[in-house]
Gaussian input, Z-matrix of N, CA and C with variables (Angstrom, degrees):
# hf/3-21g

backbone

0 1
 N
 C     1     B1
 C     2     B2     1     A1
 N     3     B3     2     A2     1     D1
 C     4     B4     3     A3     2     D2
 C     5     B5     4     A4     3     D3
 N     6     B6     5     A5     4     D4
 C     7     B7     6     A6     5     D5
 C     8     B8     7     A7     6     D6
 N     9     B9     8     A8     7     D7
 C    10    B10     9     A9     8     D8
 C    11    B11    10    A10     9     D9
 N    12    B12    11    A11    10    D10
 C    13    B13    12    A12    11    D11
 C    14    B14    13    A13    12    D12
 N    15    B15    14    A14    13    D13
 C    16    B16    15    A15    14    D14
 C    17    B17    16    A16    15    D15
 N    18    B18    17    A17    16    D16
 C    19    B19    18    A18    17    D17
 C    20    B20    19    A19    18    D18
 N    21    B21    20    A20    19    D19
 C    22    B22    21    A21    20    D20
 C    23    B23    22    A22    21    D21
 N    24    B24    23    A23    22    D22
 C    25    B25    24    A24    23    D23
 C    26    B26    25    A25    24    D24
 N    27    B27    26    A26    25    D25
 C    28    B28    27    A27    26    D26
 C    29    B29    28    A28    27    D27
 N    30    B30    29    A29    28    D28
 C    31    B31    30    A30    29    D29
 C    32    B32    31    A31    30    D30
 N    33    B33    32    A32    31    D31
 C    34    B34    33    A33    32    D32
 C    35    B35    34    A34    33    D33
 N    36    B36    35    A35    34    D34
 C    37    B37    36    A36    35    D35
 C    38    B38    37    A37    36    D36
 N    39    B39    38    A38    37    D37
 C    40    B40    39    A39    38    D38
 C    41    B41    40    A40    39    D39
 N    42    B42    41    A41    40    D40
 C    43    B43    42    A42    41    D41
 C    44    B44    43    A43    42    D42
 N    45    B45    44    A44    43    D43
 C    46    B46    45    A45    44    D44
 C    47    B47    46    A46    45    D45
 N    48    B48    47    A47    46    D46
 C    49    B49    48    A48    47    D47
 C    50    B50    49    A49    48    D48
 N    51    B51    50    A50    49    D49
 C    52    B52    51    A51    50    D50
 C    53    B53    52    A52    51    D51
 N    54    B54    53    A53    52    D52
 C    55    B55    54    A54    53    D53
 C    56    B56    55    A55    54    D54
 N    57    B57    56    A56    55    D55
 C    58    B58    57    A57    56    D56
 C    59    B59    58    A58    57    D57
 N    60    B60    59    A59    58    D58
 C    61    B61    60    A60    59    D59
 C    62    B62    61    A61    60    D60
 N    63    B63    62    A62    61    D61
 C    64    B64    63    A63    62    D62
 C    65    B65    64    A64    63    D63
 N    66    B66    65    A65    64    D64
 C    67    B67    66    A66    65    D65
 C    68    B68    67    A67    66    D66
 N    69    B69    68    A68    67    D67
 C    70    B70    69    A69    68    D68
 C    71    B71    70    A70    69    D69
 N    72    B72    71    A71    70    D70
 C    73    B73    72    A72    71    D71
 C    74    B74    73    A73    72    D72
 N    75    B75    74    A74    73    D73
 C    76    B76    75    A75    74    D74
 C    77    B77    76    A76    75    D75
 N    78    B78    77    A77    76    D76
 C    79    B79    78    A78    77    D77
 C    80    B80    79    A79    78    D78
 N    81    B81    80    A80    79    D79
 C    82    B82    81    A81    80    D80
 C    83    B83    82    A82    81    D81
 N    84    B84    83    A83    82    D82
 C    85    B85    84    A84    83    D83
 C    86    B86    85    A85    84    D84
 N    87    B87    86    A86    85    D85
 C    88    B88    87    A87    86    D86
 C    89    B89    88    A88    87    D87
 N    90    B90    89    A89    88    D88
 C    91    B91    90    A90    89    D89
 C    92    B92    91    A91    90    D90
 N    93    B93    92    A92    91    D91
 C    94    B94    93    A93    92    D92
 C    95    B95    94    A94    93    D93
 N    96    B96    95    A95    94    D94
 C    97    B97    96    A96    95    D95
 C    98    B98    97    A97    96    D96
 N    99    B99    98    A98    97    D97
 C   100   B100    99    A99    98    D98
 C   101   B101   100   A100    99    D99
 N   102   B102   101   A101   100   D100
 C   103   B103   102   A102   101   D101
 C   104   B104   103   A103   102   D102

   B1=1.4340
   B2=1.5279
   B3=1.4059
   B4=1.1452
   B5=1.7246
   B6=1.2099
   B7=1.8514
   B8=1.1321
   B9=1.3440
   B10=1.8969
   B11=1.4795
   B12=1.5942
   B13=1.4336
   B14=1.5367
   B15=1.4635
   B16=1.4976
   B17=1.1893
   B18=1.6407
   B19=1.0602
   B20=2.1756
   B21=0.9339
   B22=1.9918
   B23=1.1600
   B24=1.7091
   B25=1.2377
   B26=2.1588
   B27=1.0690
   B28=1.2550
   B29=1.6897
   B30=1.0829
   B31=1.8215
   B32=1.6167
   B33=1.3870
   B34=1.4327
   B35=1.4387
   B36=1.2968
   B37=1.5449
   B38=1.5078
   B39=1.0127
   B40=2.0534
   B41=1.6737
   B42=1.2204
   B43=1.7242
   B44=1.3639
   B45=1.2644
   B46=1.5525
   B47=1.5785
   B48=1.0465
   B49=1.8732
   B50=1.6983
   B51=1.7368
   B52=1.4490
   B53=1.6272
   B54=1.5193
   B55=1.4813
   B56=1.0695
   B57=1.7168
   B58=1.2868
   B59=1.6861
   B60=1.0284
   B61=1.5925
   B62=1.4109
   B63=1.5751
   B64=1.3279
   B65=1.5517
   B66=1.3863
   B67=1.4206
   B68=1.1091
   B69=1.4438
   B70=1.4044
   B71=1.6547
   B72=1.2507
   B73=1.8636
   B74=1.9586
   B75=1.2123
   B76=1.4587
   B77=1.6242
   B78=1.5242
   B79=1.9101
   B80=1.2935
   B81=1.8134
   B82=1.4654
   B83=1.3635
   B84=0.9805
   B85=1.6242
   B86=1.7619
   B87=1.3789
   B88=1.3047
   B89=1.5826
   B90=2.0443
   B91=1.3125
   B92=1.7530
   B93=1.2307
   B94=1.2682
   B95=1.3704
   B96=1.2614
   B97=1.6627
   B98=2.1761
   B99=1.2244
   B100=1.0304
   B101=1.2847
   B102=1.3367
   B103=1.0026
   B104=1.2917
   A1=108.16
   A2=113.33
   A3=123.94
   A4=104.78
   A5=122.56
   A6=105.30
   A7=108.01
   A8=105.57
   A9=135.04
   A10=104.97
   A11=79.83
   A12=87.65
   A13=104.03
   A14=108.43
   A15=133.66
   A16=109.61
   A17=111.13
   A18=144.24
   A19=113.56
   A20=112.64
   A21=115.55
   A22=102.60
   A23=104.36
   A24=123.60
   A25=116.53
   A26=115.54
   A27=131.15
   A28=114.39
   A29=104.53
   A30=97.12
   A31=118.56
   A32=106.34
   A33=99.52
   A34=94.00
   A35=127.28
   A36=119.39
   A37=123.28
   A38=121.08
   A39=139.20
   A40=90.81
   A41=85.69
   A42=112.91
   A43=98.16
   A44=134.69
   A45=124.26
   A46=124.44
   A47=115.33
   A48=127.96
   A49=75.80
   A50=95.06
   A51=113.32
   A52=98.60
   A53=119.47
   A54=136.10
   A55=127.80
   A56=154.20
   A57=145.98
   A58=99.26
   A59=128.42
   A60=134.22
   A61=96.78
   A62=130.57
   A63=117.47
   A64=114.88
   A65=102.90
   A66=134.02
   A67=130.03
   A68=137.79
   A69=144.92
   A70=109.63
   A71=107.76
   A72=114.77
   A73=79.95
   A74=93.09
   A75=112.34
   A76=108.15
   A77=116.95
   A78=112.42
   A79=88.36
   A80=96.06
   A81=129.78
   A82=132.76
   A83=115.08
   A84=113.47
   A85=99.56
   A86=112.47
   A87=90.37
   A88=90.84
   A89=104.87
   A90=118.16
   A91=89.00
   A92=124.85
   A93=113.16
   A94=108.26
   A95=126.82
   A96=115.03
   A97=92.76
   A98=123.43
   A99=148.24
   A100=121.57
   A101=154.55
   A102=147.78
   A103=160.03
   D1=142.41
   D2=-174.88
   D3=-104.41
   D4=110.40
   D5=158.90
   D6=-128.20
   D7=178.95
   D8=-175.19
   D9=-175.09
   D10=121.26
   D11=176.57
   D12=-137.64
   D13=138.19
   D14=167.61
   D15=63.10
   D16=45.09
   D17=122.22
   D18=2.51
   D19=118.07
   D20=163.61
   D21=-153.78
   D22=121.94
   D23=171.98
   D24=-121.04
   D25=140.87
   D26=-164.19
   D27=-142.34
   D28=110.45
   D29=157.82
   D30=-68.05
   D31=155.08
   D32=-164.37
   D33=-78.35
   D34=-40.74
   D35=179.53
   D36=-78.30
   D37=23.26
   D38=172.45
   D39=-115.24
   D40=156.87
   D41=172.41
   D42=-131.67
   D43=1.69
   D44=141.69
   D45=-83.85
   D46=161.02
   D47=-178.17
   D48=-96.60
   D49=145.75
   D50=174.03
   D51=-99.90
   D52=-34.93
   D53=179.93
   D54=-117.37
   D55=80.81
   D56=-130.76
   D57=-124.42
   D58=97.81
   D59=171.65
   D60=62.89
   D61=55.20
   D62=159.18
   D63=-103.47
   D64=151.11
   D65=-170.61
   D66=-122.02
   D67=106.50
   D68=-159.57
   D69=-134.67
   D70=144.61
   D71=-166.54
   D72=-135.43
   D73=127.09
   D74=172.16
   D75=-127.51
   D76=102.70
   D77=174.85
   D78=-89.71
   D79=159.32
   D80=171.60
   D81=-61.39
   D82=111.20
   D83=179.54
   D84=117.97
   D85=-13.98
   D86=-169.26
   D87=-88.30
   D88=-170.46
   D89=-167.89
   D90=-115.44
   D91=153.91
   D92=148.87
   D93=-157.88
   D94=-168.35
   D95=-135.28
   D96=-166.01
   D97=130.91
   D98=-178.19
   D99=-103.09
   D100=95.08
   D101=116.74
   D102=-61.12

């Protein structure tokens, strides 16, 4: 299993967060898909 949690992501040239405390649980074997 893969996790991350509370996750913040920012470009250095934005003064917004693109990702603000996100958290994702990925188990093994499954498939999953991004859009």
């Amino acid at each position: 299993m893969i996790t991350v949690e509370n996750l913040s992501f920012t470009y250095r040239q934005s003064k917004e967060m693109l990702l603000k405390n996100f958290s994702l649980s990925l188990e093994r074997g499954k498939v999953y898909g991004l859009l």
